[in-house]
C-alpha positions as CSV (number, residue, x, y, z in Angstrom):
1,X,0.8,25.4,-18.0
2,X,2.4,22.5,-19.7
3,X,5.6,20.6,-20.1
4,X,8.8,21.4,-18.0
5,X,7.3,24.5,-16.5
6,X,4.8,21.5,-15.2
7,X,7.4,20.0,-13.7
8,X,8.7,22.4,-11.9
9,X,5.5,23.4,-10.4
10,X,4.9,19.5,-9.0
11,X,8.5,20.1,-7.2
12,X,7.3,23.0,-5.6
13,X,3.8,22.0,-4.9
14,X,5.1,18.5,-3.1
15,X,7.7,20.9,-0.9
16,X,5.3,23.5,0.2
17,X,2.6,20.6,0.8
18,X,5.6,19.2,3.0
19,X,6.9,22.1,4.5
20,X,3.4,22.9,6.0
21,X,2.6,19.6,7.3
22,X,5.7,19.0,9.0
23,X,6.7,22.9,10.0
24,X,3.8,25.2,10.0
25,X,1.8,22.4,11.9
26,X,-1.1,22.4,9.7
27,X,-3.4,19.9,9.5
28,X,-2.7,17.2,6.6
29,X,-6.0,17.2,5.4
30,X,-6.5,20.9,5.1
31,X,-2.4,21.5,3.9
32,X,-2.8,18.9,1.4
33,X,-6.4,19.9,-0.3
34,X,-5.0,23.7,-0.6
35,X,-1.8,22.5,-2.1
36,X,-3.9,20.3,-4.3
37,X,-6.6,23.4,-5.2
38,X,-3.5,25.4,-6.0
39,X,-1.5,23.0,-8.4
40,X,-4.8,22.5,-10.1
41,X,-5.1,26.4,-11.1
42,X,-1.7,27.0,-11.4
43,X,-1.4,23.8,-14.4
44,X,-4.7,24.9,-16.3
45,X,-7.4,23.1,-15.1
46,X,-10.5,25.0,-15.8
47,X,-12.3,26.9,-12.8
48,X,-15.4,25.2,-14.2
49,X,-16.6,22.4,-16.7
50,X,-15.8,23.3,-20.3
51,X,-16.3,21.7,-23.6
52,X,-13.4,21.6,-25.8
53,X,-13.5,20.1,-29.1
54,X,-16.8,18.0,-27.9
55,X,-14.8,16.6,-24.9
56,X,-15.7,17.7,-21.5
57,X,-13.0,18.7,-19.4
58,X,-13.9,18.8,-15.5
59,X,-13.3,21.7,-13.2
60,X,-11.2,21.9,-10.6
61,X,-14.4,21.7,-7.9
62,X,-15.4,18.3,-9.9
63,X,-11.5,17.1,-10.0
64,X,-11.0,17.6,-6.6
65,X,-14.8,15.8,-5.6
66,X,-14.1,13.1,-8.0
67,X,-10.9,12.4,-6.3
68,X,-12.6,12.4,-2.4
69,X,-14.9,10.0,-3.9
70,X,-12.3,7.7,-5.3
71,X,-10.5,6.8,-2.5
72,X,-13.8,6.1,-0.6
73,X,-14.8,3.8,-3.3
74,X,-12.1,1.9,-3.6
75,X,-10.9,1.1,0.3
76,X,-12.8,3.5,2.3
77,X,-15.0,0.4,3.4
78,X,-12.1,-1.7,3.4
79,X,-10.2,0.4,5.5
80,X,-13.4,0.8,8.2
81,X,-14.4,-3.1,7.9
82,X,-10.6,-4.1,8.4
83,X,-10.2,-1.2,11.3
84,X,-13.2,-3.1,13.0
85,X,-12.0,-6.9,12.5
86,X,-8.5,-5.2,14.3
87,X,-10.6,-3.6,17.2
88,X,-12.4,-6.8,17.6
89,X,-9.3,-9.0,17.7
90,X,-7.4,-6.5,20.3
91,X,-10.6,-6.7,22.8
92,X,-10.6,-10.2,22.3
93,X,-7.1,-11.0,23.1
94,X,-7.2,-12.5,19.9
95,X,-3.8,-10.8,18.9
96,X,-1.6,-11.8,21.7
97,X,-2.7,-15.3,20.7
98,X,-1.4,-14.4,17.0
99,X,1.2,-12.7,18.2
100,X,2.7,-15.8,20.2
101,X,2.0,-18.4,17.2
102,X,4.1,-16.4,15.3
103,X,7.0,-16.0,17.6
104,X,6.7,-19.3,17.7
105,X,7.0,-20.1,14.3
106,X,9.8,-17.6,14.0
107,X,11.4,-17.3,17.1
108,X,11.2,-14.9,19.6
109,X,14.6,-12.7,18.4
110,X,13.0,-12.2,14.9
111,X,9.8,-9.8,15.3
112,X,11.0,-8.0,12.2
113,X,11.0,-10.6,10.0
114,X,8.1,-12.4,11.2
115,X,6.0,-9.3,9.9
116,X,7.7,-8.7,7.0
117,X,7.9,-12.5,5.9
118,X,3.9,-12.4,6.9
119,X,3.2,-9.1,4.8
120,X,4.8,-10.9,1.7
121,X,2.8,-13.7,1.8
122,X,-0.6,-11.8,2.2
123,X,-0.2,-9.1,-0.1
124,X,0.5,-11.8,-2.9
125,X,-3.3,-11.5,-3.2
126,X,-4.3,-8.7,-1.0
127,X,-3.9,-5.8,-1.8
128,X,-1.0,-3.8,0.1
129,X,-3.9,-1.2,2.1
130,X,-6.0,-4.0,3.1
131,X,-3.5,-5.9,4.3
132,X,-1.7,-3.6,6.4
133,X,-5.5,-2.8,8.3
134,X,-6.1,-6.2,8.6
135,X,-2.2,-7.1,9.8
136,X,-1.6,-4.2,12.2
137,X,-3.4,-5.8,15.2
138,X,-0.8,-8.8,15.0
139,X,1.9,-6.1,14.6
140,X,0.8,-4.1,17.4
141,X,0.5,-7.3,19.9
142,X,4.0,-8.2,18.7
143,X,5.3,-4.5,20.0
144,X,3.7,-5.1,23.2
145,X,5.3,-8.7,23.4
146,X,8.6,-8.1,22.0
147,X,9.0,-4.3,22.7
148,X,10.7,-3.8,19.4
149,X,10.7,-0.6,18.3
150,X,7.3,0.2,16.8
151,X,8.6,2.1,13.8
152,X,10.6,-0.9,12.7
153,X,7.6,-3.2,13.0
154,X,5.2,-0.6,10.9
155,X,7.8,-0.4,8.3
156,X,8.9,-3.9,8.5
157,X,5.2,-4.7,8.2
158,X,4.9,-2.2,5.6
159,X,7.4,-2.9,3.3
160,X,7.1,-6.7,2.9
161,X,3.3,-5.9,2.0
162,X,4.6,-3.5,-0.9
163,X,6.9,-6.0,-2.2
164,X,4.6,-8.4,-3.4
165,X,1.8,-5.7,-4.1
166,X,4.3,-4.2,-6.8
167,X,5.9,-7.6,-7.9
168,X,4.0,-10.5,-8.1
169,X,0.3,-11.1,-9.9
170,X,-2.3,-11.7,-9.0
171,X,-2.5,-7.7,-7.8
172,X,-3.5,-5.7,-10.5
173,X,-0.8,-3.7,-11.0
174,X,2.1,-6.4,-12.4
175,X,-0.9,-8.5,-13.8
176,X,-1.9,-5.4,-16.5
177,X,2.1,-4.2,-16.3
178,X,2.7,-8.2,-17.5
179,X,-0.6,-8.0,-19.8
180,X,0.6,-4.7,-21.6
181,X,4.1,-6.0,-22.0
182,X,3.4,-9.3,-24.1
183,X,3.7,-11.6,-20.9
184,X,-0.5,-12.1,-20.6
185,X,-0.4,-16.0,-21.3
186,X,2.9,-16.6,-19.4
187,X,2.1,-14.9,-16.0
188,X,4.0,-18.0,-14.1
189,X,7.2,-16.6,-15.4
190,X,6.5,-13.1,-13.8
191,X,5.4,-14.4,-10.7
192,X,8.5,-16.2,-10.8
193,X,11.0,-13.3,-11.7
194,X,8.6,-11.5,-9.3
195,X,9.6,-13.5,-6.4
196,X,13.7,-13.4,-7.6
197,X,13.3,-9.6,-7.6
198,X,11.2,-9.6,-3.9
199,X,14.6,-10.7,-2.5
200,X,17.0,-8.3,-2.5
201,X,14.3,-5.8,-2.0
202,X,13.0,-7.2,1.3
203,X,16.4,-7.6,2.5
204,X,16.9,-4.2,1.9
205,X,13.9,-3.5,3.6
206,X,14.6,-5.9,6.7
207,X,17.9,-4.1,7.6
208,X,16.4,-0.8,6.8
209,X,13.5,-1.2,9.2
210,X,16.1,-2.4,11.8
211,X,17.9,1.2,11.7
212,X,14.9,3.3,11.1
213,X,13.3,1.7,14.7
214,X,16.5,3.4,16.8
215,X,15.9,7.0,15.1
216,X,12.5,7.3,15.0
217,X,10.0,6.8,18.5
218,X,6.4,7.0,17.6
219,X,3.2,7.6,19.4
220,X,2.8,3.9,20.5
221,X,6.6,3.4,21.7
222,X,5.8,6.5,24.3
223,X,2.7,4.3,25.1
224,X,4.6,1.5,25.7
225,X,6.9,3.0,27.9
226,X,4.2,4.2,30.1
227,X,3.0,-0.2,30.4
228,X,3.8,-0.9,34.1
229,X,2.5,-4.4,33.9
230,X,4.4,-7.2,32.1
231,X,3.5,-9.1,28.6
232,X,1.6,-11.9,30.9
233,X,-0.2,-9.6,32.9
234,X,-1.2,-8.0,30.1
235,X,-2.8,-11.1,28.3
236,X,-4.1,-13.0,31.8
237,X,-6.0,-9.3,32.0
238,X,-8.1,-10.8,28.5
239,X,-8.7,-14.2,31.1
240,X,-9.4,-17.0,28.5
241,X,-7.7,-16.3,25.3
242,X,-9.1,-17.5,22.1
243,X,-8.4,-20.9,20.5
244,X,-5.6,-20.4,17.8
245,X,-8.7,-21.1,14.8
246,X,-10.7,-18.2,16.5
247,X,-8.3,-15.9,16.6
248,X,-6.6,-16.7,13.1
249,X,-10.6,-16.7,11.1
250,X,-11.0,-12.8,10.8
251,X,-8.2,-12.6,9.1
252,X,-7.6,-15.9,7.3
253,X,-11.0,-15.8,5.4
254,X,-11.3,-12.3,3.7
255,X,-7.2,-13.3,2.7
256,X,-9.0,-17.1,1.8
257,X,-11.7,-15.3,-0.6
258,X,-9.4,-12.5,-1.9
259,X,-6.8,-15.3,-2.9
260,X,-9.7,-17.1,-4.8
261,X,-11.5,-14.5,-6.2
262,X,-7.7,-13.7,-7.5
263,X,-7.3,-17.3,-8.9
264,X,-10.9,-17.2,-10.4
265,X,-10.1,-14.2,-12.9
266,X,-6.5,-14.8,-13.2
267,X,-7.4,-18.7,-14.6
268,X,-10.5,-17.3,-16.7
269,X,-12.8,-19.6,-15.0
270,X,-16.4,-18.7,-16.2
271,X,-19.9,-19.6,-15.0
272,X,-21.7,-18.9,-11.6
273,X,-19.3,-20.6,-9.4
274,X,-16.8,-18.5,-10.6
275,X,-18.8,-15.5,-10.7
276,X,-19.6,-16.6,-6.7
277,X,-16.0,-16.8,-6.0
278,X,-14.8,-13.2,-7.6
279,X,-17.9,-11.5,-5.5
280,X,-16.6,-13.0,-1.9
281,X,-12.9,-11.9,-3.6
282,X,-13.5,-8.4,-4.3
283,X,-12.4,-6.8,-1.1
284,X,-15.3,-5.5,0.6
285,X,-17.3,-8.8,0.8
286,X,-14.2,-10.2,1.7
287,X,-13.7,-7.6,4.9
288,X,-17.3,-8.4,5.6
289,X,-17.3,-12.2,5.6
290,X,-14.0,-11.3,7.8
291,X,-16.4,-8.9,10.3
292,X,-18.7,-11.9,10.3
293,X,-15.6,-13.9,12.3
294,X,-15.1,-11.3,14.3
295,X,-18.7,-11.4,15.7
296,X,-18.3,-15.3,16.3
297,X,-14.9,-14.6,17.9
298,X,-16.4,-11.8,20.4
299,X,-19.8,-14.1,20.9
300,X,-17.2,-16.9,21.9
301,X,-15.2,-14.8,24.7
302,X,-18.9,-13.6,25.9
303,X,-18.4,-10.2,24.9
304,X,-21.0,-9.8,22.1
305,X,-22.8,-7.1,24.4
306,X,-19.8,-4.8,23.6
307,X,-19.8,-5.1,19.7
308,X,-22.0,-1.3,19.5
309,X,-19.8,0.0,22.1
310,X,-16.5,-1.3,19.9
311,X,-18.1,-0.2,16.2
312,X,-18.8,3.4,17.8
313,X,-14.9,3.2,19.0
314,X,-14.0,2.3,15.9
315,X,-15.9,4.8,13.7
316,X,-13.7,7.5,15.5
317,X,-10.8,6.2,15.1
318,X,-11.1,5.5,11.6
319,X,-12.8,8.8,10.3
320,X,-9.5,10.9,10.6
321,X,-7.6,8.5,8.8
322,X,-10.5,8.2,6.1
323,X,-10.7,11.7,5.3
324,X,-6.6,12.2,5.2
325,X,-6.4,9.2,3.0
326,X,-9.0,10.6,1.0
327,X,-7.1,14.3,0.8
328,X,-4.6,12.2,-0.9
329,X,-6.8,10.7,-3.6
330,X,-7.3,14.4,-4.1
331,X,-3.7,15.3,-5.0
332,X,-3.5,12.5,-7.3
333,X,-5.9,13.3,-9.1
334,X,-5.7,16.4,-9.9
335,X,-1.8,15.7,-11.0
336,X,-3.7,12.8,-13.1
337,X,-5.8,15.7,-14.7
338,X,-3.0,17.9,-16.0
339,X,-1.0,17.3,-18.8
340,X,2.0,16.3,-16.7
341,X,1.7,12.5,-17.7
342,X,1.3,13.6,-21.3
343,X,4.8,15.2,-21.0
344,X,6.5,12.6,-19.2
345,X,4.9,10.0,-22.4
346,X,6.2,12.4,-24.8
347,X,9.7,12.7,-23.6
348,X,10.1,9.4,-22.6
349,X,12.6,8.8,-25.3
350,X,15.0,11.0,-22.9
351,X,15.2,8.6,-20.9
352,X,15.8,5.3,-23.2
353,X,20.0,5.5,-23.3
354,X,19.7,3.7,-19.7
355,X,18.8,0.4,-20.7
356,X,17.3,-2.0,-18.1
357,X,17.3,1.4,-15.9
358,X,14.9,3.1,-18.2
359,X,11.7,1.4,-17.0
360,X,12.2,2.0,-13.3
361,X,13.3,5.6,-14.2
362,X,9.9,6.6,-15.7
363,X,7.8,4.3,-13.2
364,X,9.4,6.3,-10.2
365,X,8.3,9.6,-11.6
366,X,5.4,8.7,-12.7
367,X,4.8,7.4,-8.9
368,X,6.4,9.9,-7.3
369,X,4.1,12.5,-9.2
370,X,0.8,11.1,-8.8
371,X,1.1,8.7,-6.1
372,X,-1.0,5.5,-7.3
373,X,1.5,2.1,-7.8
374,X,-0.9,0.4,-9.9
375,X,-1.3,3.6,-12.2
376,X,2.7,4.0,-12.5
377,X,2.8,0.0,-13.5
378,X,0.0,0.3,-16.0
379,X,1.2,3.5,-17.0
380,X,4.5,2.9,-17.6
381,X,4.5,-0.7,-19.3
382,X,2.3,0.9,-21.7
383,X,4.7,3.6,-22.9
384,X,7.3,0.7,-22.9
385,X,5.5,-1.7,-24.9
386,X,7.0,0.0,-28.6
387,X,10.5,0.2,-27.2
388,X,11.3,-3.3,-25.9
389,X,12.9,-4.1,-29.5
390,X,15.4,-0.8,-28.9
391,X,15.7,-1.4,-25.2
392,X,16.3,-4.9,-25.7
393,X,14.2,-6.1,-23.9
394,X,12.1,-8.5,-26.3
395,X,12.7,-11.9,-24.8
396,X,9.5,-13.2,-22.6
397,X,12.8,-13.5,-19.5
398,X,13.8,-9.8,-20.7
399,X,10.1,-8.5,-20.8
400,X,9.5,-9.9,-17.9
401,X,12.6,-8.2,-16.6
402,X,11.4,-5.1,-17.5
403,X,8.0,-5.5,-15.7
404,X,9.9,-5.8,-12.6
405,X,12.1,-2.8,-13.2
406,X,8.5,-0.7,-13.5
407,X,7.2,-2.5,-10.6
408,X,10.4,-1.6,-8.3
409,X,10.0,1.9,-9.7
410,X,6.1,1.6,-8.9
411,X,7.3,2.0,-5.1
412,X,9.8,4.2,-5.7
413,X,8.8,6.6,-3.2
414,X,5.4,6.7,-1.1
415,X,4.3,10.0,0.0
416,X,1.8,12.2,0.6
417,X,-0.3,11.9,-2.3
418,X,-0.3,8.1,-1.5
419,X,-3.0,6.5,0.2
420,X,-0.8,3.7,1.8
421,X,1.2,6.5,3.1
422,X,-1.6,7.5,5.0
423,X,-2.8,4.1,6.2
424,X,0.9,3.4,7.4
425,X,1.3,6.1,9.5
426,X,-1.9,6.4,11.0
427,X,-2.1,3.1,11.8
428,X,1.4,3.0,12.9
429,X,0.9,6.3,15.5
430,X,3.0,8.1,13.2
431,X,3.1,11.9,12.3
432,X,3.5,13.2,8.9
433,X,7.2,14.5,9.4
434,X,7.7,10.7,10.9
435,X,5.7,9.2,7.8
436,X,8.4,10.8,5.8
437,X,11.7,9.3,7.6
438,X,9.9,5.9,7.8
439,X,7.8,5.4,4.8
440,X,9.0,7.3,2.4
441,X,12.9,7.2,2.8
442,X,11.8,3.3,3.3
443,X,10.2,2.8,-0.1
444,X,13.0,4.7,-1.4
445,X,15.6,2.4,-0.9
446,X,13.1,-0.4,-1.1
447,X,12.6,0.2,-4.6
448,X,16.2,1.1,-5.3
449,X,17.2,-2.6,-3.7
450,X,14.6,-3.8,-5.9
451,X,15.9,-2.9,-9.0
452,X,19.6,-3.6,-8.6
453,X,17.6,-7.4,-8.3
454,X,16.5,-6.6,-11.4
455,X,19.8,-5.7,-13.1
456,X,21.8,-8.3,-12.2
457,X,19.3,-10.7,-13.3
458,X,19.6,-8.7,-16.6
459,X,23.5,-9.4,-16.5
460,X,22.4,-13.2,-16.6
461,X,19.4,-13.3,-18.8
């Protein structure tokens, strides 16, 4: 099957996959790899390998393994070595020592924005799945504290970490969008459009958070109504909390080696230091050398005997979300492997009459369709680069512009065929059905806040 027919079929893939997650009550991971099996067939893609003009094509079997296998490759670790630091922190009482340095930093009527301003700053570096793992004890010590709505401190959380994921190098994603768009040797000039843009899309996201937590209860706030003891009787149960250094090193260093393993390749520094620096940045090492804190932090509250004990807990909490997140990396890919993108390339010119609009358009479907940010940025600015002249867009301020109109469409929306999607609501103690009123309705109007940003910097530039 090919072009609008293609279409078509996605729409009605994306609401059955829905339908039977959030009505028929079947499990994500199974409703999402049948959906997946069946778009596959139903768009063409081979039952089994074929050779086609000496080019292997891949059959639907080695789409949907090679798709399982990506998402383990690229945060599977992560997500297990980030889920441990967390568990570690929690048995600590290392996050109730966080939690109230933030509060104070804050104040104690802004819990909201204390995650979301904290999510903004990590993710500048980290990428948004990472940081979320490594985040959500602090969030989840804040609920207990505050007793703000869960759901509002997940999304709040959430959503500041997508906003500088989408807009502001040195992530990937706006680095290659900037790279493929002209703006390689003048990356301060997206970072700084990139943090103009973040503005009106994390207010959007702050007051959007704030209604969300009154219409949605999760898991955790049904836990947290069942607490009988107080905030203080809750931390005095830890006895002897960390020291504020303690508690902050799991999740300060892997953030601390990310960041300059991020600097390292963004400045082009060469040799073995800077080779040593982009190993402890890439982010497995990173989560590791963060693990390797958490074992001081548990040997310094005399708990060290525990650490098996807390791994095995950890392994079992972590392996649903693993192979869900994974079931999603199989849904993007096998969209990746029809000839849907193809189309959307090849038609693009549709689109162009919209101006500054036309970027975020075609990012947004692009996302929406296969799921990966990073892909829809690199994707996108890519098809773009011949049309700035006609769209004009050919000024380094305008180009850079339009990198942020493909990076607010990069978000634009998160949803089952998302790994974040996954990791938010998991994490969060979220069901699917919830995952949709929360994080995608959330990115939705996150990426939407994001681009008016964007044009009415256009009206000025």
């Amino acid at each position: 099957m090919t072009g609008f027919g293609l279409v078509i079929a996605l729409i009605i893939t994306i609401i059955a996959m829905i339908l039977a997650i959030s009505k028929l009550r079947i499990h994500p991971f199974l409703a999402i790899l049948t959906v997946s099996l069946l778009f596959g067939l139903v768009a063409g893609i081979p039952l089994i390998n074929k050779t086609v003009d000496g080019r292997t094509i891949d059959g639907i079997a080695n789409v949907i393994g090679a798709g399982f296998a990506g998402i383990f490759t690229s945060i599977g670790i992560v997500i297990i070595l980030g889920a441990l630091i967390g568990t570690v922190i929690e048995q600590t009482g290392a996050a109730f020592k966080l939690a109230d340095m933030i509060i104070k930093l804050v104040g104690p009527k802004n819990p909201v924005l204390a995650v979301q301003l904290m999510g903004w700053v990590v993710s500048i570096p980290v990428f948004c799945d990472s940081g979320f793992v490594i985040l959500d004890p602090i969030r989840k010590a804040l609920v207990k504290k505050t007793r703000v709505s869960s759901a509002s401190m997940t999304i709040g959380l959430s959503l500041g970490l997508y906003t500088s994921h989408v807009f502001i190098p040195p992530t990937p994603g706006p680095i290659a969008a900037a790279q493929n768009l002209g703006l390689g040797d003048n990356l301060l000039l997206v970072i700084g459009v990139g943090a103009l843009c973040s503005i009106p899309a994390m207010i959007g996201a702050y007051f959007f958070a704030k209604f969300i937590g009154k219409k949605v209860q999760t898991s955790e706030d049904l836990e947290l109504g069942s607490i009988t003891k107080s905030y203080e009787e809750l931390v005095s149960s830890y006895g002897k909390l960390p020291n504020g250094f303690v508690s902050l090193a799991p999740i300060l260093m892997p953030i601390l080696a990310m960041a300059l393993g991020s600097i390292a390749s963004m400045a082009g520094w060469t040799g073995a230091g800077a080779d040593f620096l982009k190993f402890i940045g890439t982010p497995i090492i990173a989560l590791g050398i963060g693990v390797l804190f958490s074992v001081w932090q548990i040997a310094s509250a005399g708990k060290l005997d525990k650490f098996n004990e807390i791994t095995n807990e950890t392994l079992k909490i972590v392996g649903p979300i693993l192979f869900i997140t994974a079931a999603g990396g199989v849904l993007g890919r096998v969209i990746s492997s029809t000839d849907l993108v193809p189309y959307i390339r090849e038609n693009a010119g549709a689109l162009s009459a919209v101006g500054i609009f036309f970027p975020f358009l075609l990012s947004a479907i692009l996302k929406t369709a296969q799921g990966s940010s990073t892909v829809a940025l690199v994707t996108s600015s890519a098809i773009l680069y011949p049309m700035l002249g006609s769209l004009g867009l050919d000024t380094p301020v305008r180009a850079a512009l339009c990198v942020m109109a493909v990076a607010a469409g990069a978000m634009t929306v998160s949803h089952a065929n998302d790994s974040y999607f996954w990791v938010v609501t998991n994490f969060g103690g979220m069901t699917p059905e919830q995952g949709y009123k929360t994080q995608t309705l959330g990115t939705l109007i996150h990426g939407f806040c994001g681009m008016i940003g964007v044009f009415i910097l256009s009206l000025i530039f």
